[in-house]
C-alpha positions as CSV (number, residue, x, y, z in Angstrom):
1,X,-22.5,-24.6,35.6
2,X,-21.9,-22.7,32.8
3,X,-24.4,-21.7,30.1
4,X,-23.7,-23.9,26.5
5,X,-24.2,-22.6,23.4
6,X,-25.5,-25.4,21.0
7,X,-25.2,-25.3,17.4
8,X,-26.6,-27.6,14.9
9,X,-25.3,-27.5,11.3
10,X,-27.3,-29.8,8.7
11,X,-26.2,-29.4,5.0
12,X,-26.1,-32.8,3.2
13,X,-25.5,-30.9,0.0
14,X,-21.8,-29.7,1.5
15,X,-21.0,-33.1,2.6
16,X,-22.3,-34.7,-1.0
17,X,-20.3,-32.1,-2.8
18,X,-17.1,-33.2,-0.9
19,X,-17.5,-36.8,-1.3
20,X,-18.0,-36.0,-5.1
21,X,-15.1,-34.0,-5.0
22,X,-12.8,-36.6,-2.8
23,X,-14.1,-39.8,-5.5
24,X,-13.0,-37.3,-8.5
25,X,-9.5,-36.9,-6.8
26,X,-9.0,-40.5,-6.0
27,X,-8.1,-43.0,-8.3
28,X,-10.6,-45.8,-9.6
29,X,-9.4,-48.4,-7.5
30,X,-9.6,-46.1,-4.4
31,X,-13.0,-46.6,-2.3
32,X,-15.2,-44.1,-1.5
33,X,-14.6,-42.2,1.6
34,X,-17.7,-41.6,3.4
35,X,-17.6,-38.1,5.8
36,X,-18.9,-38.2,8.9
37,X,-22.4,-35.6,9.2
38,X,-21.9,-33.4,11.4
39,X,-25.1,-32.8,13.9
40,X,-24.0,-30.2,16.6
41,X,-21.3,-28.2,18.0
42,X,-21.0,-27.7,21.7
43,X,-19.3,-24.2,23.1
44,X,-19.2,-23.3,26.7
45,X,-19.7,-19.8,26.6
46,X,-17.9,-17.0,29.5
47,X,-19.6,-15.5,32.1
48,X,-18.0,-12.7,33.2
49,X,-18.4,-9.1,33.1
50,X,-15.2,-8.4,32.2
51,X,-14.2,-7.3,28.4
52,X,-12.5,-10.8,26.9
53,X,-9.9,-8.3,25.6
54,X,-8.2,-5.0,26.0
55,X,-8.3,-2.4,23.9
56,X,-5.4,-2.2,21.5
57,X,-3.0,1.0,23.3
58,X,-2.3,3.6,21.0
59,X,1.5,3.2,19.4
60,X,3.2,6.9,19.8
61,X,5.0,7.8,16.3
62,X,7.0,10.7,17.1
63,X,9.7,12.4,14.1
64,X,12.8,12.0,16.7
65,X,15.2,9.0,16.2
66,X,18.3,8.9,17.2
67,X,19.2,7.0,13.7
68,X,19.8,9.0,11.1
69,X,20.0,8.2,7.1
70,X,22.7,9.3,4.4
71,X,20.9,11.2,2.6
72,X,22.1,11.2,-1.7
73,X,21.7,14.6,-3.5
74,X,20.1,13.8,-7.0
75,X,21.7,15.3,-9.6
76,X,20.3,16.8,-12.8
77,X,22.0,17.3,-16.7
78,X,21.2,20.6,-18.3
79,X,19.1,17.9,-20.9
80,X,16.7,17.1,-18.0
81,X,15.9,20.0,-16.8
82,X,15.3,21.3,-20.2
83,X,12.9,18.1,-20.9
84,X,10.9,19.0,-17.6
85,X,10.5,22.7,-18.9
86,X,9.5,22.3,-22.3
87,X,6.2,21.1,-21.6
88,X,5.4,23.6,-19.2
89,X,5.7,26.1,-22.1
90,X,2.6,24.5,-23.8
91,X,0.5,24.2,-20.7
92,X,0.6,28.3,-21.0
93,X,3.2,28.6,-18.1
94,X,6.3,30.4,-20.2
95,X,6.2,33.5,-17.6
96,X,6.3,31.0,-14.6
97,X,9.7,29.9,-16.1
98,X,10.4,33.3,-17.2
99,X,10.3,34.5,-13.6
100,X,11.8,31.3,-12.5
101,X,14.5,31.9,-14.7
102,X,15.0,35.6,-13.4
103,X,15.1,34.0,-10.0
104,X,18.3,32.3,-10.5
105,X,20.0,35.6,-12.2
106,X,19.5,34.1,-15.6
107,X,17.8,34.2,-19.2
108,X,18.1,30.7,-20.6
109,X,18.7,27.4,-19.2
110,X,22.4,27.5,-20.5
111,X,23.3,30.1,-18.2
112,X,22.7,28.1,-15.1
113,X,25.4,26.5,-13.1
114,X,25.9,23.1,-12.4
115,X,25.6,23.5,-8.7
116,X,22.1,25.5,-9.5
117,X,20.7,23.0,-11.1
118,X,19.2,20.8,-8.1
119,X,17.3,23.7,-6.7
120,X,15.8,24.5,-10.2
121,X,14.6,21.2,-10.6
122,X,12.7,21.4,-7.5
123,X,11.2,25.0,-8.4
124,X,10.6,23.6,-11.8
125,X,8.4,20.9,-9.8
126,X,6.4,23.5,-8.2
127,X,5.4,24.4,-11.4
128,X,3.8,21.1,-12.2
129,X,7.1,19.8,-14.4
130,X,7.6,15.7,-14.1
131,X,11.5,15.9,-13.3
C-alpha cells in the first residue's frame, strides 16, 4: 500500500469572502449559494527511487544554417552623417573626426563619396555618434 499524504485546509474566512462575493454578483432575486467546506485533500504519494523527471537536455545553438537572409545595405545622406558628427565635436572629439576624416582621403564631409558614406557611418559609430 502506498503511503497518503493528508491535507487538511480550514479557512471559513475564504469561503465567507466568496459567498459574499457570489451574493454581490447575483441578482436580488437569486438565492444564496452556499460552498461546500472543504476538510481534507487525499494524495497518494510515489515510491520509487527513481527521479519523477529527467533533466531538461541541453539544446546545441550552433552559428551554421543552411538558410541564409537578404541582407539590405542602409544607406546614409551627406545630412545624416553630418547630424551624427556634429555632436561629437562638443563632446571634445573633433581630432577623432579629424583623423577619421584623413582616413577616408578627405578634409570635410563634402568631399566624401556617396559609396563611402556607409563605412563612415559605422566609423562615426565607433566614436560614440547616434547614426
Amino acid at each position: 500500500m502506498e503511503p497518503i499524504l493528508t491535507i487538511k485546509i480550514e479557512a471559513p474566512e475564504i469561503v465567507n469572502a466568496i459567498n459574499n462575493l457570489f451574493g454581490a454578483l447575483l441578482k436580488p432575486e437569486a438565492r444564496e449559494i452556499k460552498m461546500p467546506e472543504i476538510t481534507s485533500i487525499s494524495t497518494p504519494i510515489p515510491t520509487t527511487n527513481q527521479p519523477m523527471t529527467q533533466a531538461p537536455q541541453p539544446v546545441n545553438y550552433s552559428a551554421t544554417s543552411e538558410t541564409t537572409l537578404p541582407t539590405v545595405e542602409r544607406t546614409y545622406t551627406l545630412d545624416e552623417l553630418s547630424y551624427a558628427a556634429t555632436p561629437l565635436i562638443s563632446l571634445g572629439k573633433q581630432q577623432g573626426l579629424i583623423t577619421l576624416l584623413a582616413e577616408f582621403g578627405v578634409q570635410a564631409l563634402t568631399q566624401l563619396s556617396k559609396e563611402q558614406y556607409g563605412a563612415f557611418a559605422t566609423k562615426l559609430r565607433a566614436l560614440g555618434a547616434k547614426i
